[in-house]
C-alpha positions in Angstrom: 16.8 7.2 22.8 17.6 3.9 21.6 18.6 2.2 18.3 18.9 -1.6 17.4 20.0 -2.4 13.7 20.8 -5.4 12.1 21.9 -5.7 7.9 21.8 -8.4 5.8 23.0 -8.9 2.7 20.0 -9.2 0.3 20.2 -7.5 -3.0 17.1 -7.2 -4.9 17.4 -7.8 -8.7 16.8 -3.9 -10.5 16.9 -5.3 -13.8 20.7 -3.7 -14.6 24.5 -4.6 -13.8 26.9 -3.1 -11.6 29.8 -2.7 -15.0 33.0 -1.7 -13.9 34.7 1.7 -14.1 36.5 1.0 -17.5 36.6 4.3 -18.2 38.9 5.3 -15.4 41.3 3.0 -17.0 41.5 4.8 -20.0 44.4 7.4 -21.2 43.7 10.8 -20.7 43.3 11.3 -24.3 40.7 8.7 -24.4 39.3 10.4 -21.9 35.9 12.6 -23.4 33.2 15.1 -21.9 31.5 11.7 -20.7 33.8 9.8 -18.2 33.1 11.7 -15.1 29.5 10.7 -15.5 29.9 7.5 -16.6 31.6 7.1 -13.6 28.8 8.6 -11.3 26.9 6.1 -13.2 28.6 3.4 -11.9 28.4 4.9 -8.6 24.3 5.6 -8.9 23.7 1.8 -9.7 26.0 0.7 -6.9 23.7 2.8 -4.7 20.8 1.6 -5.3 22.0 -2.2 -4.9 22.7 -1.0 -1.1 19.4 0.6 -0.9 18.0 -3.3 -1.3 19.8 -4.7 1.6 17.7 -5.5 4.4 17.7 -3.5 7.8 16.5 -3.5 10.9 16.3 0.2 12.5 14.4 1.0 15.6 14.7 5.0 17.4 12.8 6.1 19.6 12.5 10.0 20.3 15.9 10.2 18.5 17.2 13.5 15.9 16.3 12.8 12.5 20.0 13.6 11.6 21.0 10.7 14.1 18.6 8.0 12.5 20.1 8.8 8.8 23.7 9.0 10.3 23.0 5.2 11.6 21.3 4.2 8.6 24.7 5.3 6.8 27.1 3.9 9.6 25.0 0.6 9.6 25.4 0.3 5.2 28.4 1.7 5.1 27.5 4.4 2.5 28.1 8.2 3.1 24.6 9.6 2.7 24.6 13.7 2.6 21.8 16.1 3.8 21.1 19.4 1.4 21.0 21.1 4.3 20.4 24.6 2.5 17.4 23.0 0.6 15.9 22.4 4.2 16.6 25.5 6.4 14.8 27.2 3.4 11.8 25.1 3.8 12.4 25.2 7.7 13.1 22.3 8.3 15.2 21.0 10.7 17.3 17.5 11.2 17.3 18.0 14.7 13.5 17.4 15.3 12.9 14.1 17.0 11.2 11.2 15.4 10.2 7.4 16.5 10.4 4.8 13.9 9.8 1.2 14.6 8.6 -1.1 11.6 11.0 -3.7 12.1 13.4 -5.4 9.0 12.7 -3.5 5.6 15.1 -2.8 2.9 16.8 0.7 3.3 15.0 2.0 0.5 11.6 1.1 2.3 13.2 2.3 5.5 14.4 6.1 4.0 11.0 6.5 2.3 8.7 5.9 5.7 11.4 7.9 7.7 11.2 11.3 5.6 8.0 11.2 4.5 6.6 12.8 7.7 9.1 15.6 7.1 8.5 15.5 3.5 11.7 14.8 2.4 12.9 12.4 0.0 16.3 10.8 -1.6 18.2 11.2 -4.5 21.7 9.7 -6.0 22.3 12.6 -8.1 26.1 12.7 -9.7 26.6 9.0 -7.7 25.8 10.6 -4.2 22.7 9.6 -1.7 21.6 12.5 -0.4 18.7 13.8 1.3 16.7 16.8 0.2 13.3 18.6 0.7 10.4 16.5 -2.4 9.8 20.0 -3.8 14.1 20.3 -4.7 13.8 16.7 -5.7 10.8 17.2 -8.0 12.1 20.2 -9.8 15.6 18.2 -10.8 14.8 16.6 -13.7 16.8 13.6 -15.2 16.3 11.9 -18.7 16.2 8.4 -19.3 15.7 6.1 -22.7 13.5 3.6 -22.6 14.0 0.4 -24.7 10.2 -0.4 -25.6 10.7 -2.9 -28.8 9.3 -5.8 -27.0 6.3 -4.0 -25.7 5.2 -2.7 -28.7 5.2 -5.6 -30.4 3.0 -7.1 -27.8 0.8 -3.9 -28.0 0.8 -3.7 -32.2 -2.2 -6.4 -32.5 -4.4 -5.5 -29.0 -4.1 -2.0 -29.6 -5.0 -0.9 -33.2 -8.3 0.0 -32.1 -7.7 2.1 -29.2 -5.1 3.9 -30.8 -7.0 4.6 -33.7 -9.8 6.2 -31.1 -7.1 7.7 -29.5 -6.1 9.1 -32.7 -9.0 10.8 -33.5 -9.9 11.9 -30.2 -6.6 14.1 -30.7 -7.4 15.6 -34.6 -8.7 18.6 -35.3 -11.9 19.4 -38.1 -9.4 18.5 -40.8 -8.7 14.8 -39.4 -5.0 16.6 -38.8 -3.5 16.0 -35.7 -2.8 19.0 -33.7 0.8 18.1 -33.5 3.0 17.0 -30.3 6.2 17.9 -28.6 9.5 17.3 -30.3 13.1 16.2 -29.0 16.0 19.0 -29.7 19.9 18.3 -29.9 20.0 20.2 -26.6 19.4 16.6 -24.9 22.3 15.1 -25.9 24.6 18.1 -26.0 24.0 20.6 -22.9 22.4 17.7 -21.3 25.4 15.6 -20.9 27.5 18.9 -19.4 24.6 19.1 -16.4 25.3 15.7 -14.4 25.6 12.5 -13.7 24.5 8.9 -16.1 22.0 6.6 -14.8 21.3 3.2 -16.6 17.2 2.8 -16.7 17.0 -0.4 -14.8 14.0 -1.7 -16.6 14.3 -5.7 -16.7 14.0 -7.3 -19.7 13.9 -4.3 -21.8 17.7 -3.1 -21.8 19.9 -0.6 -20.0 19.6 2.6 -21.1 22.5 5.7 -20.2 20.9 9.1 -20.0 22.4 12.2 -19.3 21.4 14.6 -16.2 21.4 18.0 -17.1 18.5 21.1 -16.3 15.0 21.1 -18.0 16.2 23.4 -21.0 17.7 20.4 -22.4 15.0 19.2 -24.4 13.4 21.7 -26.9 10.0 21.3 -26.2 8.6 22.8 -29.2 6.5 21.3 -32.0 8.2 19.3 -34.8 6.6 21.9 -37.6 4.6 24.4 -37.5 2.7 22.9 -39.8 0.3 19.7 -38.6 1.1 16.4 -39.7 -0.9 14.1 -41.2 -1.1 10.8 -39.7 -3.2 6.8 -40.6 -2.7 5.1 -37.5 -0.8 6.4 -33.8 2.1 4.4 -33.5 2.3 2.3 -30.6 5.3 4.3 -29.3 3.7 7.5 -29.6 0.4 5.5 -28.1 2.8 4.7 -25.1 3.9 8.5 -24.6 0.7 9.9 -24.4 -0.6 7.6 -22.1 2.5 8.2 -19.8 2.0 12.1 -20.1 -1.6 11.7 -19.3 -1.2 10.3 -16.0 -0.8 13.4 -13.5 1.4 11.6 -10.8 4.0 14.0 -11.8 4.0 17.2 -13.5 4.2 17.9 -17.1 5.5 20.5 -18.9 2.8 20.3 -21.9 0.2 19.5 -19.2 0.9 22.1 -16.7 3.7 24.7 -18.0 6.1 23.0 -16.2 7.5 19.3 -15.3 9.1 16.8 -17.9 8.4 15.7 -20.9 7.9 12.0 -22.9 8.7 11.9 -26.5 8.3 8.6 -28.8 11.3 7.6 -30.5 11.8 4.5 -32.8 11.4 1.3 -30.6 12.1 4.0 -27.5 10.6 6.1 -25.1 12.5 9.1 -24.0 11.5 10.4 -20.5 12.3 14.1 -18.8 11.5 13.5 -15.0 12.0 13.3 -11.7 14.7 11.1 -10.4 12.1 9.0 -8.0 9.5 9.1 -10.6 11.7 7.7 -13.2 11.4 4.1 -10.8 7.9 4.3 -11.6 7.7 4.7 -14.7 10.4 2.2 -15.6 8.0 -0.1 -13.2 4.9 0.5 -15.1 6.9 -0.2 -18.5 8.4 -3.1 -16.8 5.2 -4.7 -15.1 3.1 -4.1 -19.1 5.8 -5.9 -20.6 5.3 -8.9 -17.8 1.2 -8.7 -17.9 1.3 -8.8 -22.0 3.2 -11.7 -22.0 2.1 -13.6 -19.2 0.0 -16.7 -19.6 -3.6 -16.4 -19.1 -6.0 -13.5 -17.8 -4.7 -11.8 -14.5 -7.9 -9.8 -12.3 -6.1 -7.2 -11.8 -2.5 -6.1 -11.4 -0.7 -3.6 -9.4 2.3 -1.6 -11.0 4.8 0.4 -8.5 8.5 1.3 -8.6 11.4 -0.7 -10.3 12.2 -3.2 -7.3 8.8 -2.6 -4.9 7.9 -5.2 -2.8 4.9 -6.5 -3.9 5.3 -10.2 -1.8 5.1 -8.2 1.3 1.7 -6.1 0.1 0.3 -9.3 -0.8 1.0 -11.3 2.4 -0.9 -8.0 4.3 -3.9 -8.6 2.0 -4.2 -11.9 2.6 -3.4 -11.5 6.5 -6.9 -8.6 6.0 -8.8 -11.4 4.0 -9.1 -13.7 7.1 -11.8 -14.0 9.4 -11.4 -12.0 12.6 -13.7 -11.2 15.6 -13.1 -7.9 17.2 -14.1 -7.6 21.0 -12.8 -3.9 21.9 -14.5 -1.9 24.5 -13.1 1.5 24.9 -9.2 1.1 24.2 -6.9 3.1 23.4 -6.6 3.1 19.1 -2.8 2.9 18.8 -2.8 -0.1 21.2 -5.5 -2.1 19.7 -4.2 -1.4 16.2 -0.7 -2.9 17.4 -2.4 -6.0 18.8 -4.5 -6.5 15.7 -1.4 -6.3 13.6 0.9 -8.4 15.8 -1.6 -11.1 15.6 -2.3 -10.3 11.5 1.7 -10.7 11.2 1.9 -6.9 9.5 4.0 -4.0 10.0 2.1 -1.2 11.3 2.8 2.6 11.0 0.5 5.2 12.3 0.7 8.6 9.9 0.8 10.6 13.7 1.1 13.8 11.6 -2.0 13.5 9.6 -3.8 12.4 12.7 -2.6 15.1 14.4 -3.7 17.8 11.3 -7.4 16.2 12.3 -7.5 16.9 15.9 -7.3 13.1 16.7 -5.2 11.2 19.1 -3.9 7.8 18.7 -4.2 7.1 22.4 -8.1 8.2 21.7 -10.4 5.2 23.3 -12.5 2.9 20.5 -15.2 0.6 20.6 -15.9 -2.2 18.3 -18.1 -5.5 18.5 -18.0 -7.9 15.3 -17.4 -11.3 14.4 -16.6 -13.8 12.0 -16.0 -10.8 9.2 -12.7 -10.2 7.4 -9.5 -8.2 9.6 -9.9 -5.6 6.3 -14.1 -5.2 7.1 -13.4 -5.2 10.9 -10.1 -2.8 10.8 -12.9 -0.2 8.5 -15.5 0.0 11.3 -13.2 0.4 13.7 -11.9 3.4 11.9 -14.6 4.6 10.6 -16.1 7.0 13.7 -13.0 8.6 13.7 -12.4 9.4 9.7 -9.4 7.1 9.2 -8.8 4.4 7.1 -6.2 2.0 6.3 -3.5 1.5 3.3 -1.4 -1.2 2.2 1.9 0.7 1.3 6.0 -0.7 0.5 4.9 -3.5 2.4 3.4 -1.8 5.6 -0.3 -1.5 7.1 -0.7 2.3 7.4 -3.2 4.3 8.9 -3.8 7.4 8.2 -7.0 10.2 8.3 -9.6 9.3 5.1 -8.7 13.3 3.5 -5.2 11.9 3.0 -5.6 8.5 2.1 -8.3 10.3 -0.9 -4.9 11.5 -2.0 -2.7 8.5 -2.7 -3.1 7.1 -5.9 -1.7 3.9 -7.5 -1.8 2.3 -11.0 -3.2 -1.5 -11.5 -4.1 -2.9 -14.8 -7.5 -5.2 -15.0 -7.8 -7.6 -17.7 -11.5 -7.0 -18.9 -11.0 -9.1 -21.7 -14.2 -11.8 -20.1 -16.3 -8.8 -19.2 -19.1 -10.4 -21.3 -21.9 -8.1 -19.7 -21.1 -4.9 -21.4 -23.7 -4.7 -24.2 -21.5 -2.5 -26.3 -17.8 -1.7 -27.5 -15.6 -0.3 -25.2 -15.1 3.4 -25.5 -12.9 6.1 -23.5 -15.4 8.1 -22.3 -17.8 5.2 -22.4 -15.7 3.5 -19.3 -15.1 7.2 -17.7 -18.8 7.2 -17.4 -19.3 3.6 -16.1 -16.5 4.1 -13.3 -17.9 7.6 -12.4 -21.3 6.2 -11.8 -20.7 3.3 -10.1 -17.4 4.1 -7.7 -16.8 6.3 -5.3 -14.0 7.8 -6.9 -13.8 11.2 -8.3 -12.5 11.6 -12.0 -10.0 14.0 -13.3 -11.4 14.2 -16.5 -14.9 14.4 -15.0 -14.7 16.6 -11.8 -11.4 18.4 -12.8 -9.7 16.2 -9.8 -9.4 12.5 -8.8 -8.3 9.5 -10.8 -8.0 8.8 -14.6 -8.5 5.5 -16.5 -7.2 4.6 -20.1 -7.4 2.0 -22.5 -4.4 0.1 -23.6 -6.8 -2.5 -25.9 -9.6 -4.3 -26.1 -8.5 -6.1 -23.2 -6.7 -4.1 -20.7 -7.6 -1.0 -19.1 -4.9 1.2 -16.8 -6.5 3.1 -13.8 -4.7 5.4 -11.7 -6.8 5.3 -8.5 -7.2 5.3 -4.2 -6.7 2.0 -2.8 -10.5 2.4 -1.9 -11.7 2.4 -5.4 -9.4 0.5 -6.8 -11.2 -2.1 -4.6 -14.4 -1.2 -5.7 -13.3 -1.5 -9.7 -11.8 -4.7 -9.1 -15.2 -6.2 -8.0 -16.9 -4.1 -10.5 -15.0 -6.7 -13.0 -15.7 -9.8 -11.4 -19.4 -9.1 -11.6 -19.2 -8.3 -15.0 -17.4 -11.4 -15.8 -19.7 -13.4 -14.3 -21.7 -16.3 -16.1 -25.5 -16.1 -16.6 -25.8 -17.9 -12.7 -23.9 -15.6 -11.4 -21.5 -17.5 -10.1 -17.8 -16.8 -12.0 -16.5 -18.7 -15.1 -13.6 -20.6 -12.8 -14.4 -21.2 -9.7 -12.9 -18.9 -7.4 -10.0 -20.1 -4.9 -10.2 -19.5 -1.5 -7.3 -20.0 1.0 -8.5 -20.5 4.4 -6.5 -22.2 7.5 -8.3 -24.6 10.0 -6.7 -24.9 13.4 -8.0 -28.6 14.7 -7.5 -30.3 18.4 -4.3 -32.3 17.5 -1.9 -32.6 15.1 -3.1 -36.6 14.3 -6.6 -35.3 13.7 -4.7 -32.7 11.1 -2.9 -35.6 9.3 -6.0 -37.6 9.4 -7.9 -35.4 7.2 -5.0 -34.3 5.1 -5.6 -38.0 3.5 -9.1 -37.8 4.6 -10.8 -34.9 2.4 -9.9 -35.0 -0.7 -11.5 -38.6 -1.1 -14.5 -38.1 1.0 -15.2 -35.1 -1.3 -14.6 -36.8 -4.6 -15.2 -34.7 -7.7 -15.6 -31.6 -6.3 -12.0 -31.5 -4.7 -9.8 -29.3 -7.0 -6.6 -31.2 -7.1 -2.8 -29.9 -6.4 -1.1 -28.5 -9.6 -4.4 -28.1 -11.9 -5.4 -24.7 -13.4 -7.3 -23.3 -10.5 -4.2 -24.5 -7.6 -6.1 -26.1 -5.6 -4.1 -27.7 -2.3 -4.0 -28.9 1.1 -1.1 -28.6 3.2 -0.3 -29.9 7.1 1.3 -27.4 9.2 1.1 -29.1 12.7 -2.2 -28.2 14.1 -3.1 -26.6 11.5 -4.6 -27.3 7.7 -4.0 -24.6 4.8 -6.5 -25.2 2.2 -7.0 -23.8 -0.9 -10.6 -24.8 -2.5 -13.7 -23.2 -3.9 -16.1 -21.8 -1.2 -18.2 -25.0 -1.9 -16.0 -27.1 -1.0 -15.1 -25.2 2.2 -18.3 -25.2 3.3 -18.5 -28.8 3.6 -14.9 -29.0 5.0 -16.5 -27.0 7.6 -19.2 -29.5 7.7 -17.0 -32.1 8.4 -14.8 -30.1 10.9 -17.4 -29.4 12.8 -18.3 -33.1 13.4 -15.1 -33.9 14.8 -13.7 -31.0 16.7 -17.6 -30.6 18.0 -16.7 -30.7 21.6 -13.5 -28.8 21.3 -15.6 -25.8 19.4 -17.5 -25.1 22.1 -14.8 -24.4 24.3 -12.5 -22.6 21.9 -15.2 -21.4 19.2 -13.0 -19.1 17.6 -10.6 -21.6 16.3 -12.7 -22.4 12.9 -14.9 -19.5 11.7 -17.9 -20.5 9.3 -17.1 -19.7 5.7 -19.1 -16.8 4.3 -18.5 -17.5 -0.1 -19.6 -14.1 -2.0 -22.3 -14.5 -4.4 -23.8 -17.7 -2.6 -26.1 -19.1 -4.0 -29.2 -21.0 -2.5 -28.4 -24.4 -4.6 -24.7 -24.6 -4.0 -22.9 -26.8 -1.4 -25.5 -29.7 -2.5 
């Protein structure tokens, strides 16, 4: 048993302040029903700043109870276990467990280390403690959401779809069939049951909630009576959009769960405490995408604070060109060497491997070239009913039945999908995904994904990583032009390893005049760039241009190719068409 652990001090920004404890400085007759949670407020938000420092952990064959202890030595935080929530889901701390991916936040570093047990964290009443996800799911927190600034980004994209929407909810009589309402119980027993959190959701304003048990809210209608109504607003739009995605339970959805009411210029929000990060992430990462500059292909929405730098650089690391020469090797030891060389963390999900019979020292053969690490690393799992996820900023493999049941949110933009030959509709796009992904459909096959629309223009899907692939491509071919190659050019980054480094610096000066017009310059719309990294060239161009990069390459490095021929693969452009690179 060994453990190495490093910290550094690196606090991610969670959209919220760390305000001091001003009401322990108050008189005791200024003193209300509040202060003690107000003060496990402070303390909640001062965890969560430590859960963003970076740490380096590494046991092998060590107690579970040990690696948290060391995790709360190393931070300098007391973190508790409910042991009493464990023992009576038999589970104990003393089971042995080997966990080696390297520098992570602490957050990243809890969730991978209890998620084989399935066990999770909470800061409940300003403590970190540790308890079984079936506890953690059943204490329920509220929250108030500051939407102002997203509905009026949403008021002028959305009339239409919330007018469907709308409808789709009235009964014969055009009336709509009424909707949960907010009680005084929130605010009164609610504040008696627990701590205060502030929402951090950047850029829409700290909210304090109160922490009490799931009678707090009165569930009930408004009247009894239904309520006529001309147009959804966009904060009831918002609630029922929340309370139609199934990640967590809801109590009008499934008799039990929390509850999202609309209020004016606010969302209020009855969940989970870890799926309150999410949902202030999705509200966070709308109000970035509606007013960003520009159409975005697709983007991916996860907790308050996820890293989404460290997913993107795996993507891009499974993007490159790779040629895999494996001849009956053991699995976890060629997936270690692939990801050493790809730069990536690596975890291996033993227990679901384990569940399917399979063993990670089982021997795998694979022969292909010149294909992306992504392509390469899904034949190799293939024969064995595995498959690969990019999650909190690791490679993780795990057996296909499990990976069919993580699901994530992205928003496309499908505002240039200029081949759909008529208006967008609900079921209209539940029909279009059903047919032509692999995905199953919740409101289609009773289980599976869901997809809404949030205008005209953007469409939320709750999907596998899998089809989430699939839909993203989906909308690139849609947006195409009539020659089927896209609107904009499409950017490629690719990295060229050449003989020397004065043969690199040569041709950084070299290219872009050789290739005139149809080099994309630095700092124009598309990004195109060139930059000198001793032997190496990163360039980003079109796939035209990189083709006759190649070309050019190839002329100068010929002699060194043919000794080293994997250095520079041939660029493979999707879409290619006969009369391009001309």
């Amino acid at each position: 048993m060994r453990y190495i652990a490093f910290l550094t001090i690196a606090c991610l920004h969670f959209g919220f302040e760390v305000s001091p404890a001003d009401d322990a400085k108050k008189p005791l007759a200024e003193a209300s029903l509040s202060t003690p949670l107000r003060l496990a407020a402070d303390q909640e938000q001062r965890i969560l700043h430590s859960l963003s420092q970076r740490i380096k952990v590494e046991a092998e064959d060590a107690p579970l109870s040990e690696v948290i202890q060391f995790i709360s030595q190393t931070i300098d935080r007391e973190i508790l276990i409910d042991t009493p929530a464990l023992a009576d889901a038999g589970i104990s701390t003393d089971q042995n467990t080997t966990f080696k991916l390297g520098e992570m936040t602490v957050w990243q570093s809890l969730y991978f280390l209890l998620k084989p047990f399935q066990l999770t964290w909470t800061a409940h009443d300003g403590i970190l403690e540790i308890t079984t996800k079936d506890k953690a799911e059943a204490q329920l927190v509220t929250r108030v959401y500051d939407v102002r600034k997203l509905c009026d980004l949403l008021e002028p994209i959305s009339k239409e779809i919330r007018s469907q929407r709308d409808h789709r909810q009235r009964g014969d009589t055009g009336m709509v069939v009424g909707g949960g309402g907010v009680g005084g119980g929130m605010m009164g027993g609610g504040m008696g049951g627990g701590g205060l959190f502030s929402v951090p959701v950047q850029a829409l304003g700290p909210a304090v909630i109160g922490m009490g048990t799931s009678s707090d809210i009165n569930h009930e209608t408004h009247s009894s009576e239904p309520v006529s109504l001309e147009l959804m607003s966009v904060e009831s739009f918002l609630a029922n959009v929340m309370r139609s995605l199934t990640l967590w339970k809801w109590l009008e959805i499934d008799g039990e769960g929390g509850a999202v009411q609309p209020g004016k210029g606010c969302l209020i929000v009855r969940q989970n405490y870890q799926a309150q990060f999410q949902i202030a992430g999705i509200l966070e990462g709308l109000e970035r995408l509606l007013d960003a500059k520009g159409p975005s292909k697709s983007t991916p929405f996860r907790r308050i604070g996820y890293p989404y730098e460290e997913d993107a650089a795996i993507l891009a690391a499974l993007a490159k060109p790779k040629n895999l020469e494996i001849d009956d090797q053991g699995l976890e030891a060629v997936l270690q060497q692939i990801a050493t060389e790809a730069g990536c963390r690596l975890l291996i999900d033993s227990p679901a491997l384990a569940d399917e019979g399979i063993s990670s020292d089982q021997p795998v053969k694979c022969h292909l070239h010149k294909l992306p690490l992504g392509i390469c690393l899904k034949k190799l799992l293939e024969p064995l009913q595995l498959t690969h996820v990019v999650e909190e900023g690791v490679l993780v493999i795990t057996t296909a039945t499990k990976a069919e049941e993580m699901f994530s949110i992205r928003v496309y933009d499908i505002g240039n999908c200029h081949k759909i030959t008529k208006p967008l509709s609900h079921a209209g796009l539940l029909s279009t995904l059903a047919d032509l992904t692999s995905g199953k459909w919740l409101e289609m096959e009773g289980e599976g994904g869901q997809a809404e629309l949030l205008s005209s223009k953007h469409l939320l899907v709750s999907q596998t990583q899998q089809v989430h692939s699939e839909i993203e491509l989906l909308i690139e071919e849609l947006s195409a032009d009539k020659t089927g190659s896209t609107a904009k050019p499409a950017i490629a980054l690719r990295v060229y390893t050449l003989p020397d480094t004065e043969t690199a610096a040569d041709l950084v000066k070299i290219l872009p005049r050789i290739l005139g017009k149809a080099w994309i310059e630095n700092g124009s719309t598309e990004n195109g760039s060139i930059e000198w990294a001793g032997k190496s060239l990163l360039i980003s161009q079109t796939w035209e241009v990189h083709l006759k990069i190649e070309k050019i390459i190839d002329a100068l490095t010929m002699s060194r190719r043919k000794q080293n021929p994997t250095q520079i693969g041939p660029v493979s452009p999707p879409n290619t068409n006969p009369q391009d690179g001309k």
